[in-house]
N, C-alpha and C positions, 0 to 999 in steps of 0.2 A: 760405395753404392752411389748410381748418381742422382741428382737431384730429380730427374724423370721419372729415375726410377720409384724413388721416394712417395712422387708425388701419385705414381700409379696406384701403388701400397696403399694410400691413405685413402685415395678416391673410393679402392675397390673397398675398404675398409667401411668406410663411409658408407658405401651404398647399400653394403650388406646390413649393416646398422639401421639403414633407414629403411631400407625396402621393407615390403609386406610381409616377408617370411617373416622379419625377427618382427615385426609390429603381434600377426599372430602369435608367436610365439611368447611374447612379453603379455599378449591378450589374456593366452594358458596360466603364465605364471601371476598372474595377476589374479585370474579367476580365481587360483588356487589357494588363495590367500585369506579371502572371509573363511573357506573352511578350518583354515589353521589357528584363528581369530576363535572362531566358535567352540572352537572344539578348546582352546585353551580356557574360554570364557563356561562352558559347562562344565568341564576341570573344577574350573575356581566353585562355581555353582552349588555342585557335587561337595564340595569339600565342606563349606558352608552349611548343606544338607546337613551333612553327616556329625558338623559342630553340633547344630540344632538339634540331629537325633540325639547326641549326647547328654545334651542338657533335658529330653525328656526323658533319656532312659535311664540318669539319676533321677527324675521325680518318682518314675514308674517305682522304681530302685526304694524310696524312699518311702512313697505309700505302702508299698507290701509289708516292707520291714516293721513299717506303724503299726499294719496289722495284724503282726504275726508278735507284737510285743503288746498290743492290744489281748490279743488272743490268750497267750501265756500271763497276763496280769491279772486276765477275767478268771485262768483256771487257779492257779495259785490261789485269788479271792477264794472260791469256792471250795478249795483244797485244806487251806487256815483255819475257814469258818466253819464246817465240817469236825475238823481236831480240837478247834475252841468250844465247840458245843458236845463233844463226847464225854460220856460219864468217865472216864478215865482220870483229862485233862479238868473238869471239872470237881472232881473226888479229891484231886491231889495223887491217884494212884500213881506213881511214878513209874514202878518197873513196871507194869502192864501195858504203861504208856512208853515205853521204852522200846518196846516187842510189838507194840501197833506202827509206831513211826519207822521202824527198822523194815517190817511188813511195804509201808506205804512206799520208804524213800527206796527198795528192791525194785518197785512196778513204775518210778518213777524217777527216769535216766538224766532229766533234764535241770534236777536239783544236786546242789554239791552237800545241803545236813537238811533236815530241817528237826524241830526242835523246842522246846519250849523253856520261858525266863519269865523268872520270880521279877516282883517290884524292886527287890535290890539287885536287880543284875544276874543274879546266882544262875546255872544252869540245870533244873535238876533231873532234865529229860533230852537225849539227844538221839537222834537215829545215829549217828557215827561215836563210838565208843570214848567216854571221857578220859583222857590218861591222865589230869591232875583237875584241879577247880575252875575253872573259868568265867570269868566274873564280864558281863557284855553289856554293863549300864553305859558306858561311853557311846557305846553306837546312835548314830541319829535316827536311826527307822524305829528303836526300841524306845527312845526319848519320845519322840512324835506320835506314837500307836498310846502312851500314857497319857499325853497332854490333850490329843483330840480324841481318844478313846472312839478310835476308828482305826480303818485298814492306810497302813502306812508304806513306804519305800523312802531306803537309803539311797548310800552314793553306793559308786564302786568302790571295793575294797578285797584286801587279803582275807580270807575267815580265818580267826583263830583258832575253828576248830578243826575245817575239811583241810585248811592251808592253798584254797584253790580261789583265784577271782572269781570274784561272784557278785550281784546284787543283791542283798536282802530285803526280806519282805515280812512285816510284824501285822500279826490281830492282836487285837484284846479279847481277856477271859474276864466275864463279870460273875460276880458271884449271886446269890441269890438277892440282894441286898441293892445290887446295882456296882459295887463296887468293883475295880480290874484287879484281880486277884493272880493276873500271871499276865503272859506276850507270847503266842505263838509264832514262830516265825519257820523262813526259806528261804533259802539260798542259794538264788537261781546260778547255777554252772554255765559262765561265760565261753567256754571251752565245747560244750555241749550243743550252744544258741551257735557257734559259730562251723559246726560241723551237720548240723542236723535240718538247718532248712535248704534244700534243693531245690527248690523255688525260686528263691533270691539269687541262686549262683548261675542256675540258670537265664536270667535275662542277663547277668554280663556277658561282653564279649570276649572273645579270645586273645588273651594275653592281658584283660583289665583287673584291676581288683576295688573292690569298695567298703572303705573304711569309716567307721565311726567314731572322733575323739572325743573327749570333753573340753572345756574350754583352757584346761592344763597341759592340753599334747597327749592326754595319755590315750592308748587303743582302748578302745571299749569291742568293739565288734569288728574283726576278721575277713571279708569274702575277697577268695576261698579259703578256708583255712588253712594257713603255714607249716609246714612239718615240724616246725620248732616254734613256742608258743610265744606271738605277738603281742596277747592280750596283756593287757596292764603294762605294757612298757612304752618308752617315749616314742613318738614319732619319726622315723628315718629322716621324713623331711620338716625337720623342726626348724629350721631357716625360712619356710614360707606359712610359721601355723601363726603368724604376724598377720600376711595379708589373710589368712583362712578367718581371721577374726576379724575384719575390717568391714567387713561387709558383710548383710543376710545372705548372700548367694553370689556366684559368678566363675567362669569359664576362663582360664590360664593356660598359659604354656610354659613350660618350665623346665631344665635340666635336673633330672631327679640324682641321687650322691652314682646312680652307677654310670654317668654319661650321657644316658637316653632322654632324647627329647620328647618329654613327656605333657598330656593333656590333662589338668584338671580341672572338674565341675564340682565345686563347694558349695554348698547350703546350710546355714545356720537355721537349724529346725530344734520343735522338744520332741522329747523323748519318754516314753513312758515306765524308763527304768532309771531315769535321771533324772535329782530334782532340777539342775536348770537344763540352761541350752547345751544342745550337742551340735558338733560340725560332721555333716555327712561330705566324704572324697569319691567322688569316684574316679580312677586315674586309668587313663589308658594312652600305650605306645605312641605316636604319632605316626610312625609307620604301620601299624595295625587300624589304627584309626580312617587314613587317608589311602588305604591297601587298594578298597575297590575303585575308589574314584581315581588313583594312580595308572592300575589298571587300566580302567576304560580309557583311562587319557592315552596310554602311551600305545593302543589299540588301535581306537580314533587316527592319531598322526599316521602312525604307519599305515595304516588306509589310506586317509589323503597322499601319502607323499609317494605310495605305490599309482594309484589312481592319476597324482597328477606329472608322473613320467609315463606313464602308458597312453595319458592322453597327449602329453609332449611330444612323444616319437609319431604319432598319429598323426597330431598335427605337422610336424615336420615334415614326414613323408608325403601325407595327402593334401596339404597346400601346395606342393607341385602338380598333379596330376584335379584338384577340385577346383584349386582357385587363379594360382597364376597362368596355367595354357589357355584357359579362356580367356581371363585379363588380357593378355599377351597377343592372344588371337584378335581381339577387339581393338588394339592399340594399332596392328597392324593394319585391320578392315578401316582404321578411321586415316591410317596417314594414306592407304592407297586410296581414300574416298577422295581425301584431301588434295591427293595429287591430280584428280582429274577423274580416278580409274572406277567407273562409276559400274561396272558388272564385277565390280571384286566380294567375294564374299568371306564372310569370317571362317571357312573351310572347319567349322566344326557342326555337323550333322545332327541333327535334331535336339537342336542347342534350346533348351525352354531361357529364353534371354528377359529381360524385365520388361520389354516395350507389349510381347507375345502375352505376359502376363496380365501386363496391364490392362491387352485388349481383353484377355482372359477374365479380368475382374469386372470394366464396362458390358460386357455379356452377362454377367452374376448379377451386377446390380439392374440390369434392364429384366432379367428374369427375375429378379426379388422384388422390384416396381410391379412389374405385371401381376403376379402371386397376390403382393399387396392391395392391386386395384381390385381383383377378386372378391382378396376377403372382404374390403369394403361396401363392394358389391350387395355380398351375402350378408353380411353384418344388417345391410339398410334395409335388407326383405327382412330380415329377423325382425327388426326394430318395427318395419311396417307391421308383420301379422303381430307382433305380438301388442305393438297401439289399436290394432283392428281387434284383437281378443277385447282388451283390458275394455276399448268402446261399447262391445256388446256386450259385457258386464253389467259396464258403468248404467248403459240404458236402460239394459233388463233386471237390476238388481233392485230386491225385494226390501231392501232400506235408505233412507235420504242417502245420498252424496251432496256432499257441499265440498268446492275444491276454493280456496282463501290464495291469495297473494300472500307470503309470507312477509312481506314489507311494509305493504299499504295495509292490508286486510280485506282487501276490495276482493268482492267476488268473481272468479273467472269462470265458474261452471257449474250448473246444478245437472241432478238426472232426474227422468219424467217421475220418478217413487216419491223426492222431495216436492215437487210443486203440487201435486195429489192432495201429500200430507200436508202442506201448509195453502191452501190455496191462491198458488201466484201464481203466474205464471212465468217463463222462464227468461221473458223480457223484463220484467220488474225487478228480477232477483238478479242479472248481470250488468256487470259495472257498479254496484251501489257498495258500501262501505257493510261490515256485519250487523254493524250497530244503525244503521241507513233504514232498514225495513222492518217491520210489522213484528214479528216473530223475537226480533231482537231490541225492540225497543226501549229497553232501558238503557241508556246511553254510558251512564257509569259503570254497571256491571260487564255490559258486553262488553268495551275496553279495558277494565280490568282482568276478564277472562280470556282477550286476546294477546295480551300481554302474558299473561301464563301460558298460552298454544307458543306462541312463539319463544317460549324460555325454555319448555321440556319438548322432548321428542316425543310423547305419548301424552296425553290427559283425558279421564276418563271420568266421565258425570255419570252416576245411575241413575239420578231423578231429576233433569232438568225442565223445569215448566215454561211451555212455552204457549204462542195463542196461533191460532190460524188467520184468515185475511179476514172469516166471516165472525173474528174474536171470539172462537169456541176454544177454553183451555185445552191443552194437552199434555202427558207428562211422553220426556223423549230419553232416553239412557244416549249420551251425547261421548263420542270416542273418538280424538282426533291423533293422527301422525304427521310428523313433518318427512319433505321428501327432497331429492334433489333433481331437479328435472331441468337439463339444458344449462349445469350453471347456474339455477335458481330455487330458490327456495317454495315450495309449494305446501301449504296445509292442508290434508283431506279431512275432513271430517263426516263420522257417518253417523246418521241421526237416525234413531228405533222408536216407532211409537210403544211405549209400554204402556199407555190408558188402560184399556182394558185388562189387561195383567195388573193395575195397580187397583183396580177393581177385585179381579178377582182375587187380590190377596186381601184387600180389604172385606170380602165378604168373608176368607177363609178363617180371616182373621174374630171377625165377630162371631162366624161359629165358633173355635175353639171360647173364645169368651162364654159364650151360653156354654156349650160341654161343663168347662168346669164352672159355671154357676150350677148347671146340674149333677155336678159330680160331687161338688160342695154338699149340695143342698140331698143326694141319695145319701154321702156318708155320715151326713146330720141324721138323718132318718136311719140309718142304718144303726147308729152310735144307741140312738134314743133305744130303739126295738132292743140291742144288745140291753142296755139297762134295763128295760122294761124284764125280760127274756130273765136274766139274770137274778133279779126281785122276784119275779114271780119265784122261779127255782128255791130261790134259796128261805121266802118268807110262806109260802105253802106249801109245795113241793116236801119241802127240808121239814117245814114244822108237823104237816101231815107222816113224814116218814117217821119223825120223833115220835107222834103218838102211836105208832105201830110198833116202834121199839120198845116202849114203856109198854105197852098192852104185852108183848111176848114177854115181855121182863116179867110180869105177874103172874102169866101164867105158868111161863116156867118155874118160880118161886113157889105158886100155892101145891098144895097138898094133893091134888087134885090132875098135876100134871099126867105123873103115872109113865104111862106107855107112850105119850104124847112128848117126852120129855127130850130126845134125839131130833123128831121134827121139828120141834121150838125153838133149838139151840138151832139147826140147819138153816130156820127162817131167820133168827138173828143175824145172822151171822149176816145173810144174802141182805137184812137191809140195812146193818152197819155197814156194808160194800156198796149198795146205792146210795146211801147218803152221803159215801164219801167221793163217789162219780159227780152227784148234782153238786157236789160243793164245787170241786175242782170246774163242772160245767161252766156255773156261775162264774166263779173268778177267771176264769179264760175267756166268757163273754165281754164281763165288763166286770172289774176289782172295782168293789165300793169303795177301798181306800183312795182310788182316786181322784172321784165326788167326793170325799168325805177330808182327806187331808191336804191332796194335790199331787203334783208329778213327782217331785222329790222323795217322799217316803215311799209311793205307789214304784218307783222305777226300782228303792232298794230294795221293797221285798218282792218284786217280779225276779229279780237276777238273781236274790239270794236263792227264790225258793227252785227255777231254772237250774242252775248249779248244784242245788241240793239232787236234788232228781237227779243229776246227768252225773253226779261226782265229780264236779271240775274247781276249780280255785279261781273263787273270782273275786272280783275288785271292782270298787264303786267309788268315784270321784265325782262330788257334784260343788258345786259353785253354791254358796248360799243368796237363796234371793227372799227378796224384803216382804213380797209379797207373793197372792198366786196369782198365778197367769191366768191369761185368757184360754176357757177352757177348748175351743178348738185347740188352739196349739198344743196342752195339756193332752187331748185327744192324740190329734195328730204325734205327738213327739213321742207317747208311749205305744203305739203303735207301730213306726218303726222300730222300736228298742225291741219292741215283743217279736216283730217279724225276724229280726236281726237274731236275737235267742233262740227263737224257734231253727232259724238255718244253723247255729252254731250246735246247737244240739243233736241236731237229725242227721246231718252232711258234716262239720268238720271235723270231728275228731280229735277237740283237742283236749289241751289239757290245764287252760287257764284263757278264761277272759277277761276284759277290761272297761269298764261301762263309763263313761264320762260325759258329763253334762255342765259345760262351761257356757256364759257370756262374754261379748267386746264387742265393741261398736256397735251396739244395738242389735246384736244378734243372738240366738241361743244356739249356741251347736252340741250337737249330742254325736258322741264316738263311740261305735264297739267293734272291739279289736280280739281277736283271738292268734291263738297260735299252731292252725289247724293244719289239715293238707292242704287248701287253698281251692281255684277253680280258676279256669279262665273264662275272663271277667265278658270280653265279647260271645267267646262262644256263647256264654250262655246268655248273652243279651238276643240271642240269633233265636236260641230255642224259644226264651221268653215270646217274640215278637207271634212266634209260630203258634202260642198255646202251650207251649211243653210245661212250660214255667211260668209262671206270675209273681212270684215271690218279689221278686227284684225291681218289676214294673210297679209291683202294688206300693213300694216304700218310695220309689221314683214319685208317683201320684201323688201320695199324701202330703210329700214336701213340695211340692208343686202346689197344688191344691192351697198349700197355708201361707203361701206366698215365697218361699223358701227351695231347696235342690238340694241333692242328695247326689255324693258320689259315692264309688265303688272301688276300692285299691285290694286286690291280692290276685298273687304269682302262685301256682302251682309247688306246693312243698312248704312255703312260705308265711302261710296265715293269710287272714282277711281283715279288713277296715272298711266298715261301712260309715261315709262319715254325711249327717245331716245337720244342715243349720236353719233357721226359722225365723220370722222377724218379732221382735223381743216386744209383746201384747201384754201389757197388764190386765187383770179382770176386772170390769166395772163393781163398784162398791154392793149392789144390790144382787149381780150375781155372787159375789160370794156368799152375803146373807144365803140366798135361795142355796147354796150349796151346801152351807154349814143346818 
C-alpha cells in the first residue's frame, strides 16, 4: 500500500474520530454513564439497607423471644405457686399429688415433668412415672429455691427424669411454721419452645435461621426447628463462637462448614431461662440476603444499557438528517458569502436558525418590559388608593394616631382625634422629639419607653397617664406597632382616652364595695335572726310543747282517762312529732353548738348527723386549731359545709363523703368531696345566674363575702369537690367570753 495511500486511511480515520458524529456519539456514551454509576451506587446502598434491616430484624428477633420467655416464666411462676400452695403438696399427700400433676402436666405441652423434692433431694412426686429413686439435690435451681426461698431457675440440662433438654424451674413449700418443707419444680421442654412459637419464625426470612447459644457453644434455642434435634449440642459453627464472644453485638460474614457465604448478626444479650449471658445468631445466605437489591441492580443496567443503544442508533441516524445538513448547509451559505456571492442562501427552508431566535427572544423581552411597565403602572394606583384609603382613616379615626421615626423618635405625624385629645395643635407636635412635648414630659421615662417601642414589635400600655396642653390628667390605653414603610422603619402608635371608663370602673367598683358591705352586714342580720329564730324554738316553743306532753302524760296515766285514753295517746303522739320538727327547725336555723363550742365540733356533728339521715359513710378530717375563730368566718365556713351537705344529700347520690378542714399559709380551707353522679359544673352555673338555682351562688358569696373564694370541681359520673378557703381570723378575747 502506498504511502498516499496510508495517509488517506489515517486522514479519513481521523476525521471520522474527530468530526461531530462520533463527538455526539461519545456525548450518548458519556451521558450513559452517571446512569451506570448510580445505579451501581444504589446497588451498593440497597445492600447496606438490607445489612441494617438485618441488624434490626435480630433486635425485632430478640425482643419478642424476651417476650415470649417473659411470658412463659410469668406462667410457670404461677403454675409452681398454685401446686406449692395446694393441700396435696402441702399435706404431703403424695399419690394424690402424683394424679394432679399427671392431670396438669396432660394440659400442659410445653413442660417435659414437673414435679416435687424433699430438702434431701428425694423425688417423691413426679408427673412422668419414677422407674427407680432419683435423688436431684445437685441441681442449682433446687440449691437456689432453698437458699433464697424464692422462685428460682437453672441452667440448661439433660432431666434425669423426662431424659429431654429442658430448663428447670423450682418454688418453695413452707410449712405452717415458715419453714421449706419440699421444691416444686418444671421442666420447661426446649424441643416444645423451639417448635411452638410462629411468631418468632415468622419475622425470619427465607432460607435464615436464628439461634441461641450459651457462652459454651451449646444450642439452647432452634428457629425453625431442625428435623433432627439441635438443642443441646455444639455449635456447627464453633470456629467463630470466639469472635461471637468478643463483643456484645455485631454483623459478619463468614463461610459457614457447608461453603456458603454466609451473614451473621450476633448479640450478647440475658436471658430469662439462663442465669448468665446468652448469644443471639441470626444467620442468613448472602445470596438471600442481597436477592432483591441484586435484582433490582441487574434490572437497572439492563435498562440503561438497552436505553442507551436505542438512544445511540438515534443518535447516529438523526445527527445526519438534525444536525449535520444544516451545519453543512451553513458552512457552505458562509464560504459562498465569503466568496463574493451575496444572494446565496442556505437553501434550507424555514430553517428556525439562532440569529431568527435571537430576534425571537428581543421581541419576548420587549413584550415582557412592556407587561412589566404595566404592572408597575397598576402597582402605583394600588399603592395610591390604597395611601388615599389608610389617609382618610388616619384623618377620621376615632383614636390618637401618633406615627414616631423609628430612629430618632421624632415625630412625623399626628391625626386631627390626637390634637383634640391632647390640646396642641398639629404644628407643635411635628418635628419635636416624644419626650420634646407636654403630654410626654417626663424625659426619663419616655426614653425608656421608646426604647422598648423600638425593641418589640408590639407594646401595649392599658393605663398610661398622661396630661393635656391645658394640664388636665388623662388616663390613655397606649398601643404601639412597628412598620416598614420605603425602607424604614416607622412606629404607629395609637392612643384611646379611657378617663371616663376608668371612672366608670371606679364607680363600679365602689358599688360592688357597698353591695357587699351590705351583703355583709344582711348576713350578719340574717345569722343574728336565725339565732334569735332558733332560741326562741327551741327555749319556748320546745319548753311550752314539753309542758303539753307531761299534762297528756297525766292524764293519760290518771284513773279518770277512760274513754279519753286513744285520743291522749293520738295527741301524744302528734306533739312528741312537733317537738321533734322544732328541734330539728332550730338546729337547721342555727346549731347552738356552734356559739357554744365553735366550728370544729359544730362541722362533726352537722356531717355525722347529714349521713346519719342520708345512710352514707362519711369522714371528717379537721386540723386542730389553738383557738376559735372569728365568728363570721365560723359562720360563713359552716354554711358552706351545710350547703355543700345539703346538695350531696338531695342531688348526688352517693355513697360516701369526705369533710375536711385544713389550714397553710394563713388560710383555712374547708373540702367536701363525695362520690356521686356529679353535674356539669357550668351548666349549672348558667341555670344559677338565671334563678334556677342558687345553691352554688349562695356558697360562691359567703366565701367572697369573708374575704375568701370557692371553687367547684366535678364531672358527670365522677363525684363532686367543693372546695372553699377563708382568711385564717382569730376571735377577739372578749367575743369569746360573750360566746361561752
Amino acid at each position: 500500500m502506498s504511502d498516499s495511500k496510508q495517509e488517506s486511511i489515517v486522514r479519513t480515520i481521523s476525521q471520522r474520530f474527530s468530526g461531530l458524529r462520533f463527538r455526539l456519539v461519545l456525548l450518548v456514551v458519556l451521558a450513559s454513564l452517571p446512569p451506570v454509576v448510580l445505579t451501581l451506587h444504589i446497588a451498593r446502598q440497597d445492600r447496606q439497607r438490607q445489612t441494617a434491616a438485618l441488624r434490626q430484624r435480630s433486635q425485632d428477633i430478640i425482643k419478642l423471644a424476651a417476650r415470649k420467655e417473659d411470658e412463659v416464666i410469668a406462667g410457670t411462676r404461677q403454675l409452681l405457686r398454685a401446686v406449692a400452695e395446694s393441700s396435696q403438696v402441702q399435706l404431703g399427700r403424695w399419690a394424690d399429688c402424683n394424679k394432679w400433676l399427671r392431670t396438669l402436666f396432660a394440659d400442659s405441652p410445653r413442660y417435659a415433668n414437673l414435679g416435687v423434692i424433699k430438702p434431701n433431694g428425694d423425688v417423691p412426686a413426679s408427673a412422668l412415672p419414677l422407674t427407680n429413686t432419683v435423688n436431684l439435690a445437685d441441681r442449682p435451681y433446687f440449691q437456689r429455691a432453698l437458699s433464697s426461698r424464692a422462685f428460682s431457675m437453672g441452667d440448661y440440662q439433660v432431666g434425669r427424669i423426662s431424659g429431654k433438654p429442658s430448663f428447670n424451674l423450682g418454688y418453695p413449700v413452707f410449712d405452717p411454721s415458715g419453714q421449706v418443707q419440699a421444691v416444686v419444680f418444671a421442666a420447661l421442654d426446649l424441643d416444645w419452645v423451639n417448635r411452638s412459637d410462629y411468631a418468632l419464625q415468622k419475622l425470619l426470612p427465607e432460607g435464615a435461621t436464628w439461634t441461641k447459644i450459651d457462652t459454651n457453644g451449646t444450642i439452647l434455642v432452634r428457629y425453625p426447628a431442625p428435623e433432627k434435634g439441635l438443642v443441646g449440642e455444639p455449635l456447627p459453627e464453633m470456629s467463630l463462637l470466639k469472635t461471637f464472644l468478643s463483643g456484645k453485638h455485631g454483623v459478619m460474614e463468614a463461610v459457614d462448614p457447608k461453603g456458603i457465604s454466609v451473614f451473621y448478626d450476633f448479640t450478647s444479650t440475658r436471658s430469662a431461662l439462663v442465669a448468665g449471658d446468652v448469644i443471639s445468631i441470626l444467620r442468613v445466605p448472602r445470596k438471600v440476603l442481597f436477592a432483591e437489591p441484586d435484582r433490582v441492580m441487574i434490572r437497572n443496567l439492563t435498562s440503561v444499557g438497552l436505553v442507551a443503544g436505542l438512544v445511540l442508533g438515534i443518535g447516529w441516524i438523526g445527527s445526519r438528517y438534525l444536525v449535520l445538513r444544516p451545519i453543512q448547509a451553513l458552512v457552505n451559505f458562509t464560504a459562498q458569502l465569503g466568496a463574493g456571492d451575496y444572494g446565496a442562501r442556505t437553501g434550507v427552508p424555514r430553517a428556525r436558525d439562532e440569529l431568527r431566535q435571537l430576534m425571537g427572544a428581543f421581541d419576548q423581552m420587549a413584550r415582557a418590559l412592556q407587561q412589566r411597565e404595566a404592572e408597575r403602572q397598576s402597582a402605583d394606583n394600588a399603592l395610591k388608593a390604597s395611601e388615599m384609603r389608610y389617609r382618610r382613616l388616619f384623618e377620621t379615626a376615632q383614636d390618637g394616631i401618633l406615627i414616631l421615626n423609628a430612629g430618632t423618635g421624632q415625630i412625623d405625624d399626628v391625626n386631627p382625634f390626637l390634637t383634640d385629645m391632647l390640646g396642641y395643635t398639629r404644628e407643635q407636635l411635628l418635628g419635636n422629639k416624644l419626650w420634646e412635648i407636654g403630654p410626654f414630659k417626663d424625659t426619663k421615662a419616655s426614653k425608656a419607653e421608646f426604647r422598648e417601642l423600638q425593641r418589640e414589635t408590639y407594646v401595649r400600655y392599658e393605663d398610661l397617664p398622661l396630661e393635656t396642653s391645658a394640664g388636665k390628667s388623662i388616663n390613655v390605653e397606649f398601643v404601639s406597632n412597628v412598620y416598614l414603610v420605603n425602607g424604614s422603619k416607622v412606629i404607629q402608635c395609637n392612643i384611646r382616652d379611657i378617663t371616663k371608663r376608668k371612672q366608670a370602673e371606679g364607680k363600679l367598683k365602689e358599688s360592688r364595695q357597698r353591695l357587699q358591705t351590705l351583703s355583709r352586714r344582711l348576713v350578719k342580720i340574717q345569722e343574728n335572726e336565725r339565732r334569735h329564730l332558733a332560741r326562741e324554738l327551741h327555749d319556748e316553743i320546745g319548753q311550752a310543747l314539753t309542758v303539753i306532753e307531761m299534762n297528756l302524760q297525766a292524764l293519760l296515766e290518771s284513773p279518770a282517762a277512760g274513754a279519753l285514753a286513744r285520743r291522749l295517746k293520738a295527741s301524744l303522739t302528734v306533739v312528741e312529732h312537733v317537738q321533734e320538727q322544732v328541734h330539728d327547725i332550730s338546729l337547721n336555723l342555727r346549731p347552738s353548738m356552734l356559739d357554744d363550742l365553735g366550728l370544729e365540733p359544730a362541722l362533726r356533728w352537722y356531717t355525722k348527723r347529714q349521713a346519719a339521715l342520708a345512710g352514707l359513710q362519711a369522714e371528717v378530717r379537721v386540723d386542730p386549731l389553738e383557738q376559735r375563730l372569728d365568728p363570721m368566718m365560723e359562720t360563713e365556713c359552716f354554711r358552706v359545709a351545710q350547703e355543700a351537705l345539703t346538695n350531696v344529700v338531695k342531688h348526688a347520690k352517693a355513697r360516701t363523703v369526705t369533710v375536711e378542714l385544713t389550714r397553710n399559709d394563713e388560710q383555712l380551707h374547708l373540702s367536701v368531696r363525695d362520690d356521686g353522679v356529679g353535674f356539669d359544673v357550668a351548666r349549672l352555673r348558667e341555670q344559677a345566674v338565671r334563678g334556677a338555682s342558687l345553691g352554688l351562688l349562695s356558697m360562691e358569696e359567703r366565701a367572697t363575702l369573708a374575704g375568701g373564694g370557692l371553687q367547684c370541681h366535678s364531672t358527670p359520673g365522677q363525684g363532686t369537690e367543693v372546695h372553699a378557703w377563708f382568711p385564717l381570723k382569730w376571735a377577739h378575747p372578749a367575743v369569746l367570753i360573750g360566746a361561752i
